[in-house]
C-alpha positions in Angstrom: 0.0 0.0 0.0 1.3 3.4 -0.5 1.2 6.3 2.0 0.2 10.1 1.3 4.0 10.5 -0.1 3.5 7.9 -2.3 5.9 5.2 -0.9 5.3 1.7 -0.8 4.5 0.3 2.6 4.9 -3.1 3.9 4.0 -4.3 7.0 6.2 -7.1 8.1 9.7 -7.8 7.1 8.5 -11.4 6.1 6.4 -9.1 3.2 8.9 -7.1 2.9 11.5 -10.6 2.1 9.2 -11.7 -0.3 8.7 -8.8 -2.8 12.1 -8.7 -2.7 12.3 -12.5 -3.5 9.9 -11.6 -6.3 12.3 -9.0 -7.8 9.1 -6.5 -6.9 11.4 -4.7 -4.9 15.2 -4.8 -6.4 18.6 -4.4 -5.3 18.6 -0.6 -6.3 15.0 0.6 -4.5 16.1 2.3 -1.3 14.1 1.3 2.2 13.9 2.2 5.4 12.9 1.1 8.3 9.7 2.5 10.2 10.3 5.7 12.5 13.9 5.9 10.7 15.3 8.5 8.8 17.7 6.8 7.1 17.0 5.1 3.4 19.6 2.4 2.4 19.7 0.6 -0.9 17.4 -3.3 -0.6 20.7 -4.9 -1.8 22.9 -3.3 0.8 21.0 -5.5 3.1 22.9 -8.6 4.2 19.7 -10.2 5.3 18.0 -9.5 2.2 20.9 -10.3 -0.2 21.1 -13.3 1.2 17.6 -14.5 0.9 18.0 -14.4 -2.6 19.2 -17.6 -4.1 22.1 -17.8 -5.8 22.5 -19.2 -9.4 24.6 -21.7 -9.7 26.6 -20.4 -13.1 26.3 -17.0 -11.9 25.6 -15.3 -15.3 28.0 -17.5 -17.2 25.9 -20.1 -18.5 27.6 -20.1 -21.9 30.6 -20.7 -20.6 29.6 -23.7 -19.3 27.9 -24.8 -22.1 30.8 -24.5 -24.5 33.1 -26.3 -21.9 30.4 -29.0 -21.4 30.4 -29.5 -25.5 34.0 -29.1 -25.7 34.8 -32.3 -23.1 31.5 -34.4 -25.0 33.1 -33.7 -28.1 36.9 -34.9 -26.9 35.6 -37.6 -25.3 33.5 -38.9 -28.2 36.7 -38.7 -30.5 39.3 -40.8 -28.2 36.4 -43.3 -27.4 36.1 -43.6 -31.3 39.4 -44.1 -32.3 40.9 -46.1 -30.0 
């Protein structure tokens, strides 16, 4: 829900967790905590960053792929002419 400034307001941090799970809320939206004057970026939170799951190539998923090929394709050749 927003407020008469027009920020978003959640009620619990377990909400608050979850948008950010959802990527509703992301890493660069600035928060703050109730009755504090002080706005911090989402993914400056340690307890929020880690919620988040971590992919397992981490952005690099080509990489893999060609390395994964690259090992078939080796193995394939010795296994066929020996």
């Amino acid at each position: 829900m927003r407020n008469q400034h027009g920020e978003l307001e959640v009620g619990t941090y377990a909400e608050l967790r979850t948008l950010y799970l959802r990527q509703f809320i992301s890493d660069d939206d600035e928060i703050r905590r109730e009755g504090s004057d002080r706005w911090v970026k989402a993914g400056a939170m340690p307890d929020l960053r880690s919620a988040k799951p971590r992919p397992y190539f981490h952005g690099n998923e080509f990489g893999w792929l060609v390395v994964a090929i690259t090992v078939f394709t080796l193995l394939l050749f010795f296994v066929m002419n020996h």
